[in-house]
N, C-alpha and C positions, 0 to 999 in steps of 0.2 A: 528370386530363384524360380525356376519352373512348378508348376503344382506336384507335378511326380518325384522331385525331388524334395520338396518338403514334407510331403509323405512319406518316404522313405528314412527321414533324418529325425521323423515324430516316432514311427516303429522301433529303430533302434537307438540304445542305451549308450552306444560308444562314440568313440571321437572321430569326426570324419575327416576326410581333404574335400578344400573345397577349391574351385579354380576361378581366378575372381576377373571380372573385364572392369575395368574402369571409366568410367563417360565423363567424361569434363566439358560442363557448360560453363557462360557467364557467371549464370546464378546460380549453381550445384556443382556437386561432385557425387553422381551415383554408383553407385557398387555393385553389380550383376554377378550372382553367383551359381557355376553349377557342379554338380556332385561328375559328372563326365568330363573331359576333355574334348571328346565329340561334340558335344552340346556347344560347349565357348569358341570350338572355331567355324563350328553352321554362322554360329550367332553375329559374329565377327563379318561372317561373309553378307548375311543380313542386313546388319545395320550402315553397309554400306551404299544401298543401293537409296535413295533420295525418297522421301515419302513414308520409309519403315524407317519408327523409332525402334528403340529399345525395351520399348514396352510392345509392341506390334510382334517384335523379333522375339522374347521372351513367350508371350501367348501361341506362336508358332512353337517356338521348342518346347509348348507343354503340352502339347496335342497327340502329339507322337515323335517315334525314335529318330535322331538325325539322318541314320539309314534309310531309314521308309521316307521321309521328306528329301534330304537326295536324289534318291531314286523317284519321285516324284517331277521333282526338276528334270533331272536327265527326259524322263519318256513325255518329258513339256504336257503331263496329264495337271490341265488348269482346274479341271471339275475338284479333282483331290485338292487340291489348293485353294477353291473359292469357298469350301467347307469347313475351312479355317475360321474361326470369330475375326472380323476385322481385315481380312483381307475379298477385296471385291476382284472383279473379273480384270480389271485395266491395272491392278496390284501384280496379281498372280502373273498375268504375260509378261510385267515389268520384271517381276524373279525371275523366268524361264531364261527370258532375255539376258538379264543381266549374269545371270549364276549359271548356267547350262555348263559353258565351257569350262569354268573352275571346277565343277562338282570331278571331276578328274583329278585334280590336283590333291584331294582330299587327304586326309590322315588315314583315311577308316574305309572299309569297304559300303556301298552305296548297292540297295537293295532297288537293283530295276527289273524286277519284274513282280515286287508286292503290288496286291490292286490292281494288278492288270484285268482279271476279272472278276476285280467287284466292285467296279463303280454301278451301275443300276442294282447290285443287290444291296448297297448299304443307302442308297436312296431310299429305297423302299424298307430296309429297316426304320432307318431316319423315319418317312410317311407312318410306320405304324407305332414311333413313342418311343424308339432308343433312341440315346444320344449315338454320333458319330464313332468317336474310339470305341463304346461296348460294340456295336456292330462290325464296326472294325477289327476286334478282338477275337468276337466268337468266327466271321468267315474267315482267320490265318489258323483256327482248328480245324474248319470243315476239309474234307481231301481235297486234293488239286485235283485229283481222278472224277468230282464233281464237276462238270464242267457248266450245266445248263444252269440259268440264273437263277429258276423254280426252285430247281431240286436244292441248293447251293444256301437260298433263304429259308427254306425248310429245314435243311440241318442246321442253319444257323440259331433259327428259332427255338429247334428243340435243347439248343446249348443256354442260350439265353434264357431258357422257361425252367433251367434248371436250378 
């Protein structure tokens, strides 16, 4: 299961659904589980593309929401993608490629225009000691009315210093 979703299933007390992909090799039969439906059909669309396993496709769905990674596919933004663990630059064009035109077909509405301006601000968060998702976190609170990249890692920072 994804990190986010194991966290979520540690917080609470009750019974969940969970939505399971099944992988069948020679020598296994693994079980991939996630708390979304969203999540199991990125995942699906993922693990078909040659070179992403199921463990590649799982560390993708733990990074961020299927939306935000759609919408990443759609606007072919590789930089958000190579900042993924485990996916390198000849990966990411192989997703844009492969998944661009499906991210349409989708179940769920697809977030293209997250991150449009803030790739160089969550670099430079990254450069100063946050992980990726906290930076990425605190700039989807800063306003969109921020426009400049300064001002933008400024508010961010003073969210994060919070």
């Amino acid at each position: 299961m994804p990190a986010s979703d194991i966290r979520k299933i540690q917080q609470d007390d009750e019974c969940v659904k969970i939505h399971a992909h099944l992988c069948v090799k020679e020598d296994a039969l693994d079980l991939y589980g996630f708390l979304d439906k969203t999540q199991l059909e990125l995942f699906g669309l993922f693990i078909t593309i040659s070179g992403i396993g199921p463990k590649v496709a799982l560390t993708v769905l733990s990074t961020e929401k299927p939306s935000v990674l759609a919408g990443a596919i759609v606007r072919e933004d590789i930089t958000f993608l190579t900042k993924i663990s485990g996916i390198g630059e000849k990966i990411a064009k192989k997703i844009v490629l492969e998944l661009r035109e499906k991210m349409s077909n989708l179940s769920f509405a697809v977030d293209d225009a997250g991150g449009a301006l803030d790739g160089d601000a969550i670099d430079a968060l990254v450069s100063l000691g946050w992980n990726v998702k906290d930076a990425r976190d605190a700039l989807k609170c800063v306003s969109q009315d921020v426009t400049r990249t300064e001002a933008r890692i400024t508010e961010a920072l003073k969210l994060l210093g919070k």
